[in-house]
N, C-alpha and C positions, 0 to 999 in steps of 0.2 A: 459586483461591488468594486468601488474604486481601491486601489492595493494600499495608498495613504490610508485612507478609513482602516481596512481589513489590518496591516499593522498597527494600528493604533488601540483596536480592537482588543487584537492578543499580545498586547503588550504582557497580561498578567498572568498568560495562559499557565507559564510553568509552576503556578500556586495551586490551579486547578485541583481538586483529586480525579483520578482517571475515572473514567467509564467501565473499565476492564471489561473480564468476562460477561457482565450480563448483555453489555453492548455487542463485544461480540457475537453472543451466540442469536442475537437480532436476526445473521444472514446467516444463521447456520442451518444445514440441512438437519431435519429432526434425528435421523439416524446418529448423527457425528455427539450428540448431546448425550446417548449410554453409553458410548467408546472413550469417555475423560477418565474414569476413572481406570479402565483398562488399560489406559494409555502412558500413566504415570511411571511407569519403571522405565518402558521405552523412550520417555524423553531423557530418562536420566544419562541415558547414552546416544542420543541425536545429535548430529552434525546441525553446525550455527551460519545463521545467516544475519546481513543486516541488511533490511530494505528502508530508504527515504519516500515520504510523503512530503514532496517540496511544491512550495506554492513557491508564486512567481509575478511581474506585471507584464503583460505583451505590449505591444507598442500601444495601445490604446490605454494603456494605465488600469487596466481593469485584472483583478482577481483571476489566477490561473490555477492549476494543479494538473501534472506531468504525471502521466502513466506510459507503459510502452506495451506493445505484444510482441507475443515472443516466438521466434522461427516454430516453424513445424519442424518435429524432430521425433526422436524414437526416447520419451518418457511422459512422467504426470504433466508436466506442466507445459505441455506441448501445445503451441496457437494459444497461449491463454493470455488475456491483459494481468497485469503485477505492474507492482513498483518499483521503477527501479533501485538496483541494489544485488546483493548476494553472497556467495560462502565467506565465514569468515578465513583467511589465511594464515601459516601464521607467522608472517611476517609484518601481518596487522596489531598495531597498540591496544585494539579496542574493538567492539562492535560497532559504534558510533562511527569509528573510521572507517570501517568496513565499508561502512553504508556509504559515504562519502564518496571513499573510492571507488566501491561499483556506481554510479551514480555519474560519476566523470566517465568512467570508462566507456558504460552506456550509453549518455545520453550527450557528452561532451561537455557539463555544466563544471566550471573549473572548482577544488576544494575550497581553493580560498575567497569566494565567492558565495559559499553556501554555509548560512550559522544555523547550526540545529539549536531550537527552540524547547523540544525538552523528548523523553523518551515515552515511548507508548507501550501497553501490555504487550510480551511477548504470547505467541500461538503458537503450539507444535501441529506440524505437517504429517500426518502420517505415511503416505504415500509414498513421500522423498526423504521420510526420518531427518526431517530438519526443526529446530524449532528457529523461528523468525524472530528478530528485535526490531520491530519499527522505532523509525524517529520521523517526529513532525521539523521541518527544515522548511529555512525561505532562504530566497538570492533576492537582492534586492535592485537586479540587474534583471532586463529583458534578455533571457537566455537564448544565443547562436545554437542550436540544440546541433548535436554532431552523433547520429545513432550508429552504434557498433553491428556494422553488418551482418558479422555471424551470429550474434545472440536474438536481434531486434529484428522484427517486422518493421514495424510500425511505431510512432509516435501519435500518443492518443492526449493532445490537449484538450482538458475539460475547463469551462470556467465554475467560478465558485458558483454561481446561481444554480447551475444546473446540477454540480453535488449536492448542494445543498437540499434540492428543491423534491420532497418528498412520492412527487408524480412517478419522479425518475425510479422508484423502488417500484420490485413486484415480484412474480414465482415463474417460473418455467420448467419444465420437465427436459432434466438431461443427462449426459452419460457420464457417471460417475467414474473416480478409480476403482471401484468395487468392483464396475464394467455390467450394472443395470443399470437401470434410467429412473429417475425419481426426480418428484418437484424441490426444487431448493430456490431459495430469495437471491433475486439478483438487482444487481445496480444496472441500467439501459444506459450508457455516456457514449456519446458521438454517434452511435448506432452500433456501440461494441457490447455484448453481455458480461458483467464483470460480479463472476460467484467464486464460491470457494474461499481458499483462508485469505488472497485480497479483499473481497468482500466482508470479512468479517473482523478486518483491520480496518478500511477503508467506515465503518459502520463506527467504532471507536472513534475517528478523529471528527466523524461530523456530530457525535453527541457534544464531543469535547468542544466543538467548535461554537456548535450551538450555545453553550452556558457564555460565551463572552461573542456572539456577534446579534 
């Protein structure tokens, strides 16, 4: 989609009601759906994060959305695609900045270039006792991406057609942090597998997207 159009679009997004949980748990492994209620004391003392889901135009004028993967390393979130983003500090005003600032750090997209458009359902993490704050975000600049060596792999641009585009969903059997292997829904973008609580953030902003494109 051309990025004129797709702004134009969500111009009224922030009136939306969210999709919340039900959308989330779209890509959720069946298991993770009787550990909510378990779960609820332990978030009350989770470590906060803020991740950005930032759309974008590349030089063709066309519809993008920035994801990264992430170094191999000795924890949960090891090689896996996410949004950029991360812990809150606290020398951060907000979670909203948070996200902003991981988001510069990582992917080199400057703050003042990037206006988030409105906030999405937070997910608690079990594995890393975080709970996540996404924000839906555009730049309305073709981003020089500049990736943080030690955190980032990789840069994983997707255009909107292919989040969008319902093919790209499906299951696969893999290894959990539980550390068995079970089938969980996953998103297929660039040739990357993107499960887990990306995937069920990532599953939020395309219903949300769906009601105004």
């Amino acid at each position: 989609m051309n990025f004129d159009t797709f702004l134009k679009s969500i111009s009224k997004i922030e009136h939306i009601p969210l999709p919340g949980l039900d959308s989330q748990l779209k890509m959720s492994p069946k298991y993770r759906n009787e550990l909510i209620e378990k779960q609820r004391t332990l978030r009350k003392h989770s470590r906060k994060a803020g991740v950005m889901a930032l759309f974008y135009p590349n030089l063709e004028n066309t519809t993008m959305l920035i994801l990264i993967l992430r170094k191999t390393y000795r924890g949960v979130h090891s090689a896996q695609v996410g949004f950029p983003g991360g812990k809150l500090e606290p020398e951060d005003p907000s979670l909203e900045y948070a996200a902003l600032r991981e988001t510069f750090e990582e992917v080199g997209v400057p703050i003042k270039d990037m206006k988030v458009l409105r906030a999405l359902t937070d997910l608690y993490i079990p594995p890393s006792n975080f709970t996540v704050y996404p924000f839906l975000g555009v730049t309305l600049k073709t981003p020089q991406f500049l990736k943080q060596d030690d955190e980032v792999e990789d840069l994983i641009e997707v255009t909107l057609a292919d989040f969008m585009n319902d093919d790209n969903v499906s299951s696969q059997m893999l290894m959990t942090s539980l550390e068995k292997e079970v089938e969980v829904p996953v998103f297929k973008l660039n040739g990357q597998t993107v499960w887990g609580a990306t995937a069920m953030m990532l599953s939020e902003v395309k219903d949300l997207l769906k009601k105004v494109l």
